[in-house]
N, C-alpha and C positions, 0 to 999 in steps of 0.2 A: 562942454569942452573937456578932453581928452586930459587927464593928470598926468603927469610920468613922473617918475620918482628918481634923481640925480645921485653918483653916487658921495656929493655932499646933503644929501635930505638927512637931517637925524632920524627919523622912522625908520630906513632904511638901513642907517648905520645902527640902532637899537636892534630891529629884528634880524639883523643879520647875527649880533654878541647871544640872542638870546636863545636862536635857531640852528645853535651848532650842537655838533653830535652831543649828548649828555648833558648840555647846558641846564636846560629847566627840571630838570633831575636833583642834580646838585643841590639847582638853588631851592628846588622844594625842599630835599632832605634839610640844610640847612636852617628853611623856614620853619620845619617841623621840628625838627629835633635840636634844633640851638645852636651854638659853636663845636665841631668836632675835630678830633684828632684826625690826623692823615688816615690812620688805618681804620677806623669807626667808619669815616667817611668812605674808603673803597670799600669797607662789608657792607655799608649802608647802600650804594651805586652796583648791586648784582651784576657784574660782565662785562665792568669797566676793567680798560689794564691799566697799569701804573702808568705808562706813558702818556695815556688818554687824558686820566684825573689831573693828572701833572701839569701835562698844557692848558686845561681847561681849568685846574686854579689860578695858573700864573695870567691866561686871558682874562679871567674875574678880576682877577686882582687890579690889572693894570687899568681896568676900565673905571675901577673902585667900585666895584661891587659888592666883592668881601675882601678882608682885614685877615692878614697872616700875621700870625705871633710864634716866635721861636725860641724855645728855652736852653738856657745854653747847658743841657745836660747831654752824656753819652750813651744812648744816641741820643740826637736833638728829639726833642719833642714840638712840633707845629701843630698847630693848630688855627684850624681856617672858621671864621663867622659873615654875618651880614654887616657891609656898613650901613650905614642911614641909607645910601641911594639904593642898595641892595634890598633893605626894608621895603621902601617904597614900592617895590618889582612888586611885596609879596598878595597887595589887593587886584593887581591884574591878573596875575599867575592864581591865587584863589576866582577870579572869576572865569578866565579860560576853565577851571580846573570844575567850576560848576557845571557850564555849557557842555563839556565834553562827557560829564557822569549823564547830564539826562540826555543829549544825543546817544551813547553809549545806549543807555536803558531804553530809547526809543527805538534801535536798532540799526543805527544811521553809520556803524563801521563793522556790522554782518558781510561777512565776504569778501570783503578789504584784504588783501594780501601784502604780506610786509613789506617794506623797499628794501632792498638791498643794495 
């Protein structure tokens, strides 16, 4: 029997939050390197624009992925982390992250040309 996927399936609502431009990026740098500042975090995301990161915190955010915190200095200082649910992300995101170094090393994205 044929599966289809509704677009009330949570799979489908998960991989859609996870599968947007820059998303697993993020939440890698994140998972590596801890809670960062706005600007840590765009040197940390190479070729992101402000606009990009922007949405793509405020989309984390709302999904409760990661936790913004805002210091009331001039200028504000923010800074973005992992919630608990965001944690959680980080044993799947390490196991894609396994499968794709030995595909990688196997040579299974030779020839692969970017999407654009």
């Amino acid at each position: 029997m044929k599966r289809t996927l509704s677009p009330s399936c949570p799979m489908d609502a998960l991989l859609r939050l996870l599968t947007g431009p820059w998303t697993t990026y993020i939440l890698w740098v994140l998972t590596d390197q801890g809670p960062q500042r706005f600007g840590a975090l765009k040197r940390a995301v190479p070729g992101i624009s402000t606009r990009v990161l922007t949405e793509r915190l405020r989309m984390l955010e709302t999904a409760g992925v990661i936790w913004r915190e805002q210091a009331q200095t001039i200028p504000p200082a923010v800074t973005y982390g992992l919630t608990e649910r965001g944690k959680e992300l980080g044993c799947v995101l390490d196991g894609l992250g396994r499968i794709a170094r030995r595909w990688h090393d196997e040579g299974a994205f030779d020839g692969q040309v970017a999407a654009e």
